[in-house]
C-alpha positions as semicolon CSV with decimal commas, in nm:
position;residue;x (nm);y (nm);z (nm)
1;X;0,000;0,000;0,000
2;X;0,147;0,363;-0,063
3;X;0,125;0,490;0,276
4;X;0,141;0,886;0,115
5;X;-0,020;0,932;-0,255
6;X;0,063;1,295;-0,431
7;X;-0,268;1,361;-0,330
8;X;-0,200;1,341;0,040
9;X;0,099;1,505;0,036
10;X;-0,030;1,858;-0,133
11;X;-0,329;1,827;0,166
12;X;-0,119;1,797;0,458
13;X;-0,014;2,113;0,593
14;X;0,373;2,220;0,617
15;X;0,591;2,185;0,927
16;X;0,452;2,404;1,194
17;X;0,166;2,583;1,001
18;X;-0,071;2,435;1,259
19;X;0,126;2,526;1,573
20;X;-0,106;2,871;1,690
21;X;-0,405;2,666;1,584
22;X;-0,661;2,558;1,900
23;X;-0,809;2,244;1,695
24;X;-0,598;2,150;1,363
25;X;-0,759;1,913;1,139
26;X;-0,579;1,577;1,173
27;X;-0,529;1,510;0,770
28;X;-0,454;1,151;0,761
29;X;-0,446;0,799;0,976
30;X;-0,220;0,557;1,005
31;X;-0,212;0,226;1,169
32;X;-0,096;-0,146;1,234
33;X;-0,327;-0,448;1,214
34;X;-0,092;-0,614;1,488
35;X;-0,086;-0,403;1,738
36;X;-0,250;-0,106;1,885
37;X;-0,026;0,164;1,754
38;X;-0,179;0,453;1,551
39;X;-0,031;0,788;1,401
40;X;-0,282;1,068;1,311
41;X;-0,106;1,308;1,100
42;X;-0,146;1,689;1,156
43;X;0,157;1,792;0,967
44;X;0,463;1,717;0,694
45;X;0,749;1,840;0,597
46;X;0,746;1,775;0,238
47;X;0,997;1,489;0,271
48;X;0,999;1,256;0,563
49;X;0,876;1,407;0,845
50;X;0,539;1,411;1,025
51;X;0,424;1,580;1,323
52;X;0,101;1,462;1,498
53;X;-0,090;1,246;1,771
54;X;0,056;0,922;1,808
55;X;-0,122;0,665;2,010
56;X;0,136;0,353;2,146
57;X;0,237;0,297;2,463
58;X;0,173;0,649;2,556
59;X;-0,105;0,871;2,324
60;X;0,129;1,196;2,269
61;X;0,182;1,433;2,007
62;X;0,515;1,400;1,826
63;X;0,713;1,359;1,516
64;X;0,768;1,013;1,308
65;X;0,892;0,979;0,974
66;X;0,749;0,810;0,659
67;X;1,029;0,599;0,584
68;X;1,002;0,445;0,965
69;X;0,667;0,387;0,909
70;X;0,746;0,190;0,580
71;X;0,980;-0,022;0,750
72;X;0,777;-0,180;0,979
73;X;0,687;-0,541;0,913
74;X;0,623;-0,818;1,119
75;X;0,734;-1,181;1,023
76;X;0,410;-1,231;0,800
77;X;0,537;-0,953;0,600
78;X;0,254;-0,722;0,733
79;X;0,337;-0,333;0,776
80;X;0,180;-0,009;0,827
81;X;-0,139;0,081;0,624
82;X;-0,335;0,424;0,558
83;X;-0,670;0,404;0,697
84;X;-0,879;0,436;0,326
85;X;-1,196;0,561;0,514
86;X;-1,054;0,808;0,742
87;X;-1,219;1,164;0,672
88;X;-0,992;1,457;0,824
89;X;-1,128;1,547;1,155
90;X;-1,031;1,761;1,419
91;X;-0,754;1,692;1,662
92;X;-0,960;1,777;1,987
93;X;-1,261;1,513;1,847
94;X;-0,999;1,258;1,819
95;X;-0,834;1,328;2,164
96;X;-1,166;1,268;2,278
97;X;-1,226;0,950;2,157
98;X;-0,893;0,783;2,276
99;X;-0,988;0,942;2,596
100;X;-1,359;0,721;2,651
101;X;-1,148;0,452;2,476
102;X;-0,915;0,442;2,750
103;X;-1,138;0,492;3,036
């Protein structure tokens, strides 16, 4: 799967354009089918780098890089995958849900 089309990477934001903003629109989703980690993608830098809410061990915000994220496979060859159905939503509404998730 192409984790970021050309289509994707002219929607995301640039590195720190969201910074001032109270609720930025988390663009895209990405995720692993073995395990519970998730990346929700706020902003890139044109090349590698991300910035956004990452949910793992911790849920934090935080930077992660595309070509990490395309290196992860397990030993049935799965890896990261774009969540096809994801429609940008705002960062608090997501915070929210991890929040009742967790509880």
């Amino acid at each position: 799967m192409e984790l970021l089309t050309a289509e994707l990477r002219k929607a995301l934001p640039g590195m720190y354009t969201t910074e001032n903003e109270e609720n930025p629109m988390v663009i895209c989703k990405f995720f692993i089918t073995f395990s519970n980690w998730t990346w929700y993608v706020l902003e890139f830098d044109g090349e590698d780098l991300f910035f956004g809410l990452v949910e793992g061990h911790e849920v934090e915000m935080g930077y992660f890089s595309l070509s990490e994220l395309e290196s992860v496979r397990n030993s049935h060859g799965l890896g990261v995958e774009r969540d096809l159905y994801f429609e940008p939503t705002p960062l608090q509404t997501i915070q929210a849900q991890l929040q009742r998730k967790a509880a």
